[in-house]
C-alpha positions in Angstrom: 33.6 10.6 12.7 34.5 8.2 10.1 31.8 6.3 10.6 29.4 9.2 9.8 31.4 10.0 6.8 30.7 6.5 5.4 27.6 6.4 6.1 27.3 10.2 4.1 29.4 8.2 1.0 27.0 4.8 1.3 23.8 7.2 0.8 25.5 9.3 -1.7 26.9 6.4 -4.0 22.8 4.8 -3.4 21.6 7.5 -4.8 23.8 8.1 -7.8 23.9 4.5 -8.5 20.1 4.4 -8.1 20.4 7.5 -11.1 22.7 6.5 -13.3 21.1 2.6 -13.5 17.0 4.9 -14.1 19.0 6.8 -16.7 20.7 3.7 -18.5 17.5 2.1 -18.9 15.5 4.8 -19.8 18.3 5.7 -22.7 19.3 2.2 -23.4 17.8 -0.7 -21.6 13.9 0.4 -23.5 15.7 -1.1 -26.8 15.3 -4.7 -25.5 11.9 -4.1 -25.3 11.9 -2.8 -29.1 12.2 0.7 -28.7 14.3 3.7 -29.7 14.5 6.6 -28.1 14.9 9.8 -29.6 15.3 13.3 -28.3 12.4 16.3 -29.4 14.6 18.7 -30.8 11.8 21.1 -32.2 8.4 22.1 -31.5 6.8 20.9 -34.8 4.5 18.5 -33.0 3.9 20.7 -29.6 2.2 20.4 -27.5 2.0 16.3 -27.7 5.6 15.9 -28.0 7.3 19.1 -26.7 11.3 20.2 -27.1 13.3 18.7 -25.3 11.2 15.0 -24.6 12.8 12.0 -25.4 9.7 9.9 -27.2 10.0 6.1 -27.1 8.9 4.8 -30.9 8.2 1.1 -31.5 8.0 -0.7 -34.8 4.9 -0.5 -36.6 3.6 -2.5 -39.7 3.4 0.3 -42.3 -0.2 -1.1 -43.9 -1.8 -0.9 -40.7 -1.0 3.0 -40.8 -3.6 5.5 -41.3 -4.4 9.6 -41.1 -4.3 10.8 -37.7 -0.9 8.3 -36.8 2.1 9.9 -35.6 4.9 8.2 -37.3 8.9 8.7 -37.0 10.6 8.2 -39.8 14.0 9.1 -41.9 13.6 12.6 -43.2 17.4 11.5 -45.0 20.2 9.6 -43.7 21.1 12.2 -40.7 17.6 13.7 -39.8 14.7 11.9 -37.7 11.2 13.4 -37.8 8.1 13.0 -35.8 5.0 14.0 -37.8 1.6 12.8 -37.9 0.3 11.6 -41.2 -2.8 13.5 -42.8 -3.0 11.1 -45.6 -2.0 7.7 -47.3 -1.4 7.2 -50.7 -1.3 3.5 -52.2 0.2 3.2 -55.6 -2.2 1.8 -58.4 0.7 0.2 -60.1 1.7 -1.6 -56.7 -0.1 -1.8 -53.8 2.8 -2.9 -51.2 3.9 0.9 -52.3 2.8 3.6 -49.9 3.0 6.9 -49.1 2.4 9.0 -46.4 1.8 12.8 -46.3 2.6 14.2 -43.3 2.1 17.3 -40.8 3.5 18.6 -37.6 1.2 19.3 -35.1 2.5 22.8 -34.7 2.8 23.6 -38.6 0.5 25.3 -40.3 1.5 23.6 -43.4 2.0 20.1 -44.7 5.4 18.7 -45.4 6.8 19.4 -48.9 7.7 15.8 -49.4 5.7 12.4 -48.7 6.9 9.7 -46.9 8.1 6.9 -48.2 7.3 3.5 -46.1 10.5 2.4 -46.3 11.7 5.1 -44.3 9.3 4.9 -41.5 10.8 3.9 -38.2 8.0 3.8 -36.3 5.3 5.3 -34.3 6.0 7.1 -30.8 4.2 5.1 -27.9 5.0 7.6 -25.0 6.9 10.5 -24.1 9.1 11.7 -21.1 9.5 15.9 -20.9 12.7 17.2 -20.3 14.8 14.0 -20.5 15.7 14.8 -24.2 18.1 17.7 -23.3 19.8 14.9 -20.9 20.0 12.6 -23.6 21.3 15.3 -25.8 23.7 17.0 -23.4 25.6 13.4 -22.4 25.7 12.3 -25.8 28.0 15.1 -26.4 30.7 17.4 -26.0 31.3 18.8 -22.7 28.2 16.5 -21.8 30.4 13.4 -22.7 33.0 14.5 -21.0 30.9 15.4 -17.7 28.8 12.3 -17.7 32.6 10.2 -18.1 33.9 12.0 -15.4 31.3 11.7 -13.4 31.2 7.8 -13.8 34.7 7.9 -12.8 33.7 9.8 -9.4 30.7 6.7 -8.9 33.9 4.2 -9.5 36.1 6.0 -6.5 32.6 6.3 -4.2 32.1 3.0 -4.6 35.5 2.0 -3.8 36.4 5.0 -1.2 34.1 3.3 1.6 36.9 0.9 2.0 39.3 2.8 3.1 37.6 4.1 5.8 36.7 0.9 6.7 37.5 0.0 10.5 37.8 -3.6 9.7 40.5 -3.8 7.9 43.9 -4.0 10.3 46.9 -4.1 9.6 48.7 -7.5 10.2 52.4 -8.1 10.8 54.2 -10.2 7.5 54.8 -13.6 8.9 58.3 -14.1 8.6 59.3 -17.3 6.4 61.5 -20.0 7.6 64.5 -20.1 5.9 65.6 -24.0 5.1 68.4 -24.9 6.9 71.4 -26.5 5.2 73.6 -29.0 7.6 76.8 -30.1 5.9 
């Protein structure tokens, strides 16, 4: 019976381990590649980048962009958007200085302000769906507090397999010699 029930816990901790390593990497691990990862959180650019994807963006040289790019860029310091551009605007006065007028896909409208390259992150180079409401829900409350937990539980099934173990036995202290004093 306790063999059984190790083998159950070896498969299960496999399996979670096998999950939680996918997950880091597709969350984390991309950025040694060069990427970020951001989560879809409307459905401005649907259907190529629907809500709830996470979209992988790498870095882009801003000069080589042109109409019909999807760029991601710093709407202001706490937003992210993901818009394609439907035009490009090089100052006269300087031509290092461009601009980018932008779209969702989804909008029937243009954006009310142009981009500014500085604030371009980068363009999106693929997409995963669904994976963005993971990404959201662990990087917050109760999420955070789930996904913690539940690397606490992966600790203890890692380490619960040993106790089960047949292999360890008990064995009896070995009594030490005391010295002997002879007067």
């Amino acid at each position: 019976m306790k063999s059984r029930l190790k083998k159950i816990l070896n498969a299960l901790t496999t399996i979670i381990v096998v999950m939680v390593v996918i997950l880091a990497i597709m969350l984390v691990g991309v950025r040694l590649f060069g990427l970020q990862v951001y989560s879809v959180l409307s459905g401005s650019m649907e259907p190529e980048y629907p809500v709830g994807s996470l979209i992988y963006v790498k870095k882009v040289d801003y000069k080589e962009l042109k109409a019909g790019d999807p760029i991601t860029y710093l709407l202001d310091e706490d937003t992210v958007v993901t818009h394609r551009i439907i035009e490009v605007l090089i100052d006269e006065d300087d031509p290092n200085t461009i601009r980018y007028f932008t779209q969702g896909d989804a909008n029937g409208i243009p954006d009310a302000k142009s981009v500014h390259y500085k604030n371009i992150i980068g363009t999106p180079v693929f997409t995963i769906p669904y994976m963005g409401y993971v990404s959201n829900y662990i990087q917050n409350p109760p999420g955070m507090y789930i996904a913690i937990s539940a690397g606490a539980i992966l600790l203890m099934l890692v380490f619960l397999p040993d106790l089960f173990s047949d292999d360890k036995k008990k064995q009896p202290a070995q009594e030490k010699e005391e010295p002997s004093h002879h007067s």
